[in-house]
C-alpha positions in Angstrom: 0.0 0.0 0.0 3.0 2.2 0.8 4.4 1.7 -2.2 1.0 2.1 -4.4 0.9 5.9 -2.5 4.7 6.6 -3.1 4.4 5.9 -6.8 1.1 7.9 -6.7 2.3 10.9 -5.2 5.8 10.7 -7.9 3.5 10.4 -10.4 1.3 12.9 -9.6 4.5 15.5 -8.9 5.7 14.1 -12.1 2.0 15.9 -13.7 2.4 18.5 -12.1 6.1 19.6 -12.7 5.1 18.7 -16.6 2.6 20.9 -16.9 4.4 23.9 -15.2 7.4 23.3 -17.5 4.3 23.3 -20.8 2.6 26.5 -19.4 6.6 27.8 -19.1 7.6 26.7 -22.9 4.3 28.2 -23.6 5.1 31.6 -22.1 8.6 31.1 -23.9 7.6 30.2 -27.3 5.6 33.3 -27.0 7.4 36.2 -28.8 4.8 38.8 -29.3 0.9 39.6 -27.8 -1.4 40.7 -30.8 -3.8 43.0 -30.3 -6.4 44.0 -32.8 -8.9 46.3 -33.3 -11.3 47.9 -35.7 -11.7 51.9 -35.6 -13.4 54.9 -37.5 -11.3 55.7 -39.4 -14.0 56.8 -42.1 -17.6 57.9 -41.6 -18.9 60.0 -39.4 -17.8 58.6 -36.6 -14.3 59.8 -37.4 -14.1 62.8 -35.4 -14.7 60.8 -32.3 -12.7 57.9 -32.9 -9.8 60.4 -33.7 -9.4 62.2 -30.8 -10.7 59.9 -27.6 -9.6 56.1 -29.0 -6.8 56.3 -32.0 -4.2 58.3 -30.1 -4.7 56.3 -26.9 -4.0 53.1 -28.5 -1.0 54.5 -30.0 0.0 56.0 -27.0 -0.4 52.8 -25.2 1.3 51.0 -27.5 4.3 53.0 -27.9 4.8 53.4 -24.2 4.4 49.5 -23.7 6.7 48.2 -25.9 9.7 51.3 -25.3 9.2 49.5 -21.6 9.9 46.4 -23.3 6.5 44.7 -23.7 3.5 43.1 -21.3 4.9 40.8 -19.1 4.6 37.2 -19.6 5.8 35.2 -17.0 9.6 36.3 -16.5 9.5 37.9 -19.8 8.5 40.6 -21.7 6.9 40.3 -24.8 6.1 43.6 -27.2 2.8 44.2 -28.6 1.7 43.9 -32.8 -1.0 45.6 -33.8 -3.4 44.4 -36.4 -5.7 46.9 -37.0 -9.1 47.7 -39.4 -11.6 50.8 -40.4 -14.9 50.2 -39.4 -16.2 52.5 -41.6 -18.9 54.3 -39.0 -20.8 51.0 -39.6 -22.1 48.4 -37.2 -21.6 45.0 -40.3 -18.4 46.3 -41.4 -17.0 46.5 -37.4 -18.5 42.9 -37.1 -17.1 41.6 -40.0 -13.8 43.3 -39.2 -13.7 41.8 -35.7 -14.5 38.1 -37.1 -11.7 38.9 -39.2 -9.2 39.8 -36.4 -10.3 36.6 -34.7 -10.7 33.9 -37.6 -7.8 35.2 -40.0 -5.0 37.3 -37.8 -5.6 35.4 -35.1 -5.4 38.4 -32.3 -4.8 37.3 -28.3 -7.0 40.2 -27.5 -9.2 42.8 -29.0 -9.6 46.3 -28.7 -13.1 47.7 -28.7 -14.2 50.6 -31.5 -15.5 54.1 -30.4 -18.9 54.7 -29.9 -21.9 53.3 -27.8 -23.4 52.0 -30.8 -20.8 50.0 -32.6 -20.3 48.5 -28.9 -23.4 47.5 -28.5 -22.9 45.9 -31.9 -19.7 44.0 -31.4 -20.9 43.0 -28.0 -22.4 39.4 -29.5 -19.3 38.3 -31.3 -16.9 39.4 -28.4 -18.6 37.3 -25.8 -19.5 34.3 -28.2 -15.2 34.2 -29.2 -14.3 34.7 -25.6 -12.8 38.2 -25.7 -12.5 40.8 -23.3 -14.8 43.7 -24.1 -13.6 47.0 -22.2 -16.3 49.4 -23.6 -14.2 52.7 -22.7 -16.5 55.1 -25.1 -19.8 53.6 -24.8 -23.0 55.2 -22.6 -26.2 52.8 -22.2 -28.8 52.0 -19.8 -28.1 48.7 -20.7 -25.2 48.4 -19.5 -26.2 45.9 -16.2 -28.0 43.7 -18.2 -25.4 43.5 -20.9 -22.6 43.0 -18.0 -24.9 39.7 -16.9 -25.5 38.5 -19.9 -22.0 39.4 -22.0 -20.0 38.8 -18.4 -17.0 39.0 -20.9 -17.7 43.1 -21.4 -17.1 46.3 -19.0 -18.8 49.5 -19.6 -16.6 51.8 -18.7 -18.9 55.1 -18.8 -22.0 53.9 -17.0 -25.8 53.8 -17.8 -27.6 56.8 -19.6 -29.6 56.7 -16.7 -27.0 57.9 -14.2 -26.2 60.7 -16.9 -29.2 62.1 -16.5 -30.5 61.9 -13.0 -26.4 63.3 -12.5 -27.7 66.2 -14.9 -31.1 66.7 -13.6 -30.0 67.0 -9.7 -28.0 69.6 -11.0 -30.1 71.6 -12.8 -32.4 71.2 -9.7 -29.8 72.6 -7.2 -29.2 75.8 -9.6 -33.3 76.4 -9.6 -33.1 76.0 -5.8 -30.4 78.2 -5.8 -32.7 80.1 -7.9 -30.1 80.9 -10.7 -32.7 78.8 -14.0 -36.0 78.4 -14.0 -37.5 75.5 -15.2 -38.1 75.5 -18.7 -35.9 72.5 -20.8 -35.2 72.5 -24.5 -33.5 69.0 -25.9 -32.7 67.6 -28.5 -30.7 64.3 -29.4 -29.2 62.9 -32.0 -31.0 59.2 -33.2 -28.3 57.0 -32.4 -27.9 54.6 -29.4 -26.4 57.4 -27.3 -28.9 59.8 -27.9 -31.8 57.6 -27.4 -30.4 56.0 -24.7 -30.0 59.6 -23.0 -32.7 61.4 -24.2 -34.9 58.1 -22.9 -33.4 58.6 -19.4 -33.9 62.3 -19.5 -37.5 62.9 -19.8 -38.7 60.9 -17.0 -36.0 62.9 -14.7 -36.8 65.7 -16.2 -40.8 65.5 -15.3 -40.3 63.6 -12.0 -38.2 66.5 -11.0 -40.7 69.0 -12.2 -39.2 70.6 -15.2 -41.4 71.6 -17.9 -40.0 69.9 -21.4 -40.9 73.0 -23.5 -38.7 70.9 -26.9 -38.2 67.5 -27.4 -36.5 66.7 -30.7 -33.8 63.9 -32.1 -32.1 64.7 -36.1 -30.8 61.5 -38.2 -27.1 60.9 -37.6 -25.2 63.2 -40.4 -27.8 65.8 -40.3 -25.9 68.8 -41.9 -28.2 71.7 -41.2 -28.9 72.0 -37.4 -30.2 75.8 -37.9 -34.6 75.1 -37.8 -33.6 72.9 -34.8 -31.8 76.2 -33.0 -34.2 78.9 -34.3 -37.4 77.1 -33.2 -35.3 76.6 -29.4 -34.6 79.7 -29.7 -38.2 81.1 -30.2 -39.3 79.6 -26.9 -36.6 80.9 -24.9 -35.7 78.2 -22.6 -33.9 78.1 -19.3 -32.0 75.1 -19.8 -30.5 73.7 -23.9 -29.5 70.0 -23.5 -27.9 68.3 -26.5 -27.1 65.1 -26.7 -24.9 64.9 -29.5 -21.8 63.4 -30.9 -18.7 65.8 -31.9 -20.1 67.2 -35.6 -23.5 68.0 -34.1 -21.6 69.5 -31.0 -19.6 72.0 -33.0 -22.3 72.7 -35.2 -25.6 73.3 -32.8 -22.8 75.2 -31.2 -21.9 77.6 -34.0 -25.7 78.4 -35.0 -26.5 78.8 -31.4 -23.8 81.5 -31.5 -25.1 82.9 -34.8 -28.2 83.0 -34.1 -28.3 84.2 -30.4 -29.8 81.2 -28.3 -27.9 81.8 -24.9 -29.2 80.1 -22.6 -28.7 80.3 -18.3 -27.1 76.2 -18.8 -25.9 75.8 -22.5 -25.4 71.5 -22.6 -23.9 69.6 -25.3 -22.7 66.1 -25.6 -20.2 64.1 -27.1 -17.5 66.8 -28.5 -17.7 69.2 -25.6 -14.9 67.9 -23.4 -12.8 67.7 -27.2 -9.5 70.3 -27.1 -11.1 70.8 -30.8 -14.1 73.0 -28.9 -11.9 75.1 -27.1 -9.6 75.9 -30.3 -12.8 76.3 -32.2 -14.9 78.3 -30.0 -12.2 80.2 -27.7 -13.7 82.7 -25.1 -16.8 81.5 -26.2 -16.1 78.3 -24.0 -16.5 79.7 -21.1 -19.5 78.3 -19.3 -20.9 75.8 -21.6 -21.1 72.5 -19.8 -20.9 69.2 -21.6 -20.8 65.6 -20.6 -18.3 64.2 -19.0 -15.3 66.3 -16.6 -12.0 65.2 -15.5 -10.0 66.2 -12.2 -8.1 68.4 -14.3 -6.0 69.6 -11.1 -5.0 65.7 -10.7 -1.1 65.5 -10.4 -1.8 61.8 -12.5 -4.0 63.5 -15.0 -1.3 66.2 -15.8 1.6 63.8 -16.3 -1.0 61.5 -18.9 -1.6 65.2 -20.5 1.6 65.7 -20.9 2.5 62.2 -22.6 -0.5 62.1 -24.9 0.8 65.8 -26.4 4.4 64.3 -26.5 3.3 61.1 -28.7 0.2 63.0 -30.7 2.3 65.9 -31.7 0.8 67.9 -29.6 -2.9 66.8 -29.7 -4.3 66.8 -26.5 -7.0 64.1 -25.6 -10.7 64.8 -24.9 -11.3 65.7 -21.2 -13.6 62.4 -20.5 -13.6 59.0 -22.3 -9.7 59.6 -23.6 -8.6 59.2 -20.0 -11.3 56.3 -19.1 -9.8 55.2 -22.7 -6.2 55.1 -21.6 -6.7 53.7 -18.0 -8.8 50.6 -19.9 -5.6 49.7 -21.5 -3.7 49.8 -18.1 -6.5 47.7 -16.5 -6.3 45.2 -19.8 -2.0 45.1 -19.4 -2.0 44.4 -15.6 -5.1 41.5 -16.4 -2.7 39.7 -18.6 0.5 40.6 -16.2 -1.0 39.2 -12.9 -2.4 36.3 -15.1 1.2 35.7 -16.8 -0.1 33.9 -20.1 -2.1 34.1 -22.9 -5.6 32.9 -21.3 -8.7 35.2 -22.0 -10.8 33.8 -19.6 -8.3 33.9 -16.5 -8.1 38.3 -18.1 -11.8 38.4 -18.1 -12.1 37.1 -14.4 -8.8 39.3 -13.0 -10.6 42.4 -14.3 -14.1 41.3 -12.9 -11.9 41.2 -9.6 -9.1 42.9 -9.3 -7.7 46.5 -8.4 -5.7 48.7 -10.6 -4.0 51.6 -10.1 -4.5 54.0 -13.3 -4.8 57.7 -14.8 -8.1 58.4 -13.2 -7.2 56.4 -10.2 -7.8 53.7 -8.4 -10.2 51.6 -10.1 -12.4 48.3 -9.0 -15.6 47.2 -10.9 -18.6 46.1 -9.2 -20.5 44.3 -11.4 -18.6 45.0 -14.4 -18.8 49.0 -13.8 -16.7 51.1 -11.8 -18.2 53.1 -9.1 -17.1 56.8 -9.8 -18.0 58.9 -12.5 -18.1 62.5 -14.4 -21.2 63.3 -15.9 -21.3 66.9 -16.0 -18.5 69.2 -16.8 -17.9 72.7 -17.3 -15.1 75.3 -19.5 -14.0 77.6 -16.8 -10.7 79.4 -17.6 -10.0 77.4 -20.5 -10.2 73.7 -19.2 -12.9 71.4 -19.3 -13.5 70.5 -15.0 -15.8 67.4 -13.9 -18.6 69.9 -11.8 -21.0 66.4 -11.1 -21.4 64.5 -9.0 -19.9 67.3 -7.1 -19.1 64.6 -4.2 -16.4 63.6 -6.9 -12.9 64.7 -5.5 -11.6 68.0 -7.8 -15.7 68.9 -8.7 -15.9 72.7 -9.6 -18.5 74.3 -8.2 -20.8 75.0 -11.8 -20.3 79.0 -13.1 -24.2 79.9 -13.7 -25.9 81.8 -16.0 -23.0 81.0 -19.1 -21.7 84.3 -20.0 -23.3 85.8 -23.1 -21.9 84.6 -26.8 -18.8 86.8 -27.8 -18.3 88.0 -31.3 -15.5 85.9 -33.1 
């Protein structure tokens, strides 16, 4: 019997030592990680892919492999790139990912900008087995989709938080009686504005604001000027847009042109871009937009910095391009802590584990992190998170926006 156990227990040491020297001449034979993605590149999504996702992939990138690579084991391996253009469109990005998987062959994937094309790639992410860190996408889905794709992370939160963040505001500033109550919005009939402009009316009634405007445009809509004259006509209060970055600039501009200044002036997706500030200037100052950043943040400042060094100066939006670039730390120290290629083992260290990042330190519950900017603000020529104002660095919200300045 002794002997049965002896030759039991070599044998079973024998397994055992076996497989740590396969999983080590795995880690070995590894010479590279490649990553893929599939970007805007064309359509009009290119704006936003251009300023919040591109550069912060690149940056990523470059800064990982100059360190040597993601560490594997007792080795570092550098990073290849295999990259697409989604084209703006929800097939192509889906075809372009089935790609990535079936053809290059990727270890991991990184996701494309935009709620909806996240919401689109979401199927074939979870069904292949890939991590899904959706950095730029806003949806009220976003628990149900964490249950059901446990694979995925949504990075930015539900629509619904956006606007009861938005609406408490605009609540304290009528206490504080600086508004009244009369709301003009408008969205823009994609998956973010619906999503949004679904979770703003009921805040918006509940809380006793009287919806005077309620209007969504087709994606690409060129000419936003009815839209702004017919606001303008009722003379709200309160203009909420939720927009992505062409819409942005533009309801911007005619609001400027034709005179619609508002007491809160609220755009979306754009607003936090440094391509508002260059565009509009002085004219800044005031206009509060989705999203915020602790822009006083020691962290922040040194990621400022780098992202201008390795974009030629570019400077990144002042809300998803951080959440964007600490994603990619979160996904490197996954695969670090796990040591191999193993997606599942990366999917269940970021369900779990702490990292340390550009906007902090970050642990998901449920596949969400647990601190947000919803609301930010221009003062003195940088975009500052103002909600939740419990958020450390909030600015406290400049209000009525100063008037519109000639060019």
């Amino acid at each position: 019997m002794t002997t049965f156990l002896t030759r039991r227990a070599a044998l079973f040491a024998a397994a055992t030592c076996a497989a740590t020297l396969g999983l080590t001449a795995i880690a070995e034979a590894q010479t590279s990680i490649k990553i893929g993605y599939a970007i805007s590149r064309t359509g009009p999504n290119t704006g936003g892919a251009a300023v919040t996702t591109i550069p912060n992939y690149e940056l990523w990138v470059k800064e990982v492999n100059a360190a040597g690579g993601i560490k594997l084991g007792d080795k570092r391996v550098p990073i290849e790139v295999v990259q697409y253009d989604d084209r703006s469109n929800a097939e192509e990005a889906v075809r372009a990912l089935e790609r990535l998987i079936n053809q290059d062959k990727v270890d991991f994937i990184l996701p494309p900008w935009g709620t909806g094309l996240n919401l689109a790639v979401g199927p074939t992410l979870n069904r292949e087995g890939y991590p899904h860190i959706a950095a730029t996408a806003v949806t009220d889905r976003a628990p149900e989709l964490a249950k059901r794709w446990p694979n995925s992370f949504w990075m930015l939160g539900t629509s619904g938080d956006a606007a009861r963040t938005l609406v408490e505001l605009l609540s304290k500033l009528r206490d504080e009686k600086k508004i009244g109550d009369t709301v003009a919005m408008v969205s823009i009939a994609d998956g973010f504005g619906i999503d949004l402009s679904t979770a703003a009316r009921p805040a918006l009634t509940n809380a006793k604001f009287k919806l005077a405007y309620d209007k969504s445009y087709p994606i690409g809509t060129q000419d936003l000027a009815p839209i702004i004259n017919e606001v303008k006509a009722l003379n709200p209060d309160v203009f909420i847009a939720f927009s992505y970055p062409p819409d942005t600039l533009a309801l911007t501009e005619q609001s400027r042109i034709a005179g619609l200044n508002p007491k809160v002036f609220y755009t979306g997706v754009g607003t936090a871009f440094p391509l508002y500030r260059q565009k509009f200037g002085k004219n800044t100052e005031g206009v509060m937009g989705i999203g915020g950043w602790s822009g006083d943040s020691p962290a922040i400042k040194d990621y400022l910095a780098r992202h201008k060094a390795s974009a030629n100066g570019a400077e990144p939006d002042r809300w998803a391009s951080a959440v964007t670039y600490a994603s990619l730390q979160m996904l490197q120290q996954a695969i670090e802590r796990v040591g191999k290629i193993d997606r599942a083992a990366v999917i269940k260290d970021l369900q779990t584990g702490t990292f340390e990042t550009v906007i902090g330190k970050v642990k998901l519950e449920n596949n969400m992190p647990t601190r947000y900017w919803w609301v930010g603000q221009w003062q003195d020529g940088e975009f500052y998170g103002i909600a939740p104002a419990k958020n450390e660095g909030a600015r406290a919200a400049i209000v009525p926006k100063p008037a519109w300045m000639a060019p």
